[in-house]
N, C-alpha and C positions, 0 to 999 in steps of 0.2 A: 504494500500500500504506500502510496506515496505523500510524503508528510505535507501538511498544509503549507503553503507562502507566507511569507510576514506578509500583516496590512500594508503597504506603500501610502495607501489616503486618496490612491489614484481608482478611478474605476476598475472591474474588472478587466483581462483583457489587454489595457494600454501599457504595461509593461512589457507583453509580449509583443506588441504593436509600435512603438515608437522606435525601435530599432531600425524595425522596414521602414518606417516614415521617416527615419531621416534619410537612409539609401536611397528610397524612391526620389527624397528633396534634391539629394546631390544629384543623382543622374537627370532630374530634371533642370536643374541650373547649371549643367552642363550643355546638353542638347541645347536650351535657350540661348546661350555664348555661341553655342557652333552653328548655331542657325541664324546668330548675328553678324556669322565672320570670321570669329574667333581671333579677335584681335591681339594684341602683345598685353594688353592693357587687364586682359580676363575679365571685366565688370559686364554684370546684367542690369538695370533695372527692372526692377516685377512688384507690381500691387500681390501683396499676399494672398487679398480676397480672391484674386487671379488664379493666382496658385493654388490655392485651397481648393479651389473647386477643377481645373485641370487634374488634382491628386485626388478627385473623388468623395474630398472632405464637405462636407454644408458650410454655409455661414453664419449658421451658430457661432455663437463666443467661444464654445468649448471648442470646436473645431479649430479655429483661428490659436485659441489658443496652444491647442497641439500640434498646430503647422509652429508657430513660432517658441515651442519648448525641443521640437527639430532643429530646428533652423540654428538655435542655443546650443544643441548639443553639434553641431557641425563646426560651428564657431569653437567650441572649448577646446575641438580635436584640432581644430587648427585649419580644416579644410577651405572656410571663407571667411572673407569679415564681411558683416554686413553697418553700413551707415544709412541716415536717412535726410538724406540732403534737403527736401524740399519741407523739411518737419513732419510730414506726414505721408500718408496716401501710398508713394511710391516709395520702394525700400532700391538700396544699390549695395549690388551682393559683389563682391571680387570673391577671384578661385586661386585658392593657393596658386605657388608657381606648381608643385608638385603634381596636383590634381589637373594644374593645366598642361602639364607635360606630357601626363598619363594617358589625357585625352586625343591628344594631337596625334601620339604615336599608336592610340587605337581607333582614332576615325580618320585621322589624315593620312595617314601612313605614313 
């Protein structure tokens, strides 16, 4: 039998699930870059609510909220930083150099 989980405080479920949500986040702000150009530069800009719902999520708060506690854990690994130049609305993600390497040498060849 396999022993209960600690409480997290998170719903069910979202522990096993924000791992892929953030994968799914990067390979989609990858593809965004590379269907921008894929400049030297690596930045996207993207409305969350955008993204949220391209990832299948609602616009719910809780949703928005678990795109951007992804989004958080991408940042802490180091993969992008994200700023929000315009104060709001629109976010501007950069891709690591690494993650931008990575891609180049698996879609550009």
């Amino acid at each position: 039998m396999t022993p209960p989980r600690p409480h997290t405080g998170r719903p069910a479920g979202d522990d096993v699930a924000m791992p892929a949500l953030s994968q799914r986040l990067e390979m989609l702000l990858v593809l965004r870059w590379l269907e921008a150009g894929a400049d030297d530069r690596a930045e996207v800009s993207v409305s969350p609510s955008q993204v949220a719902e391209e990832m299948g999520l609602g616009p719910e708060r809780s949703d928005l909220l678990r795109l951007m506690t992804a989004l958080g854990e991408l940042e802490e690994r180091g993969v992008v930083r994200v700023s929000w130049p315009g104060g709001g609305g629109e976010m501007l993600v950069e891709l690591s150099d690494d993650l931008r390497r990575d891609a180049q040498s698996l879609f550009r060849g």
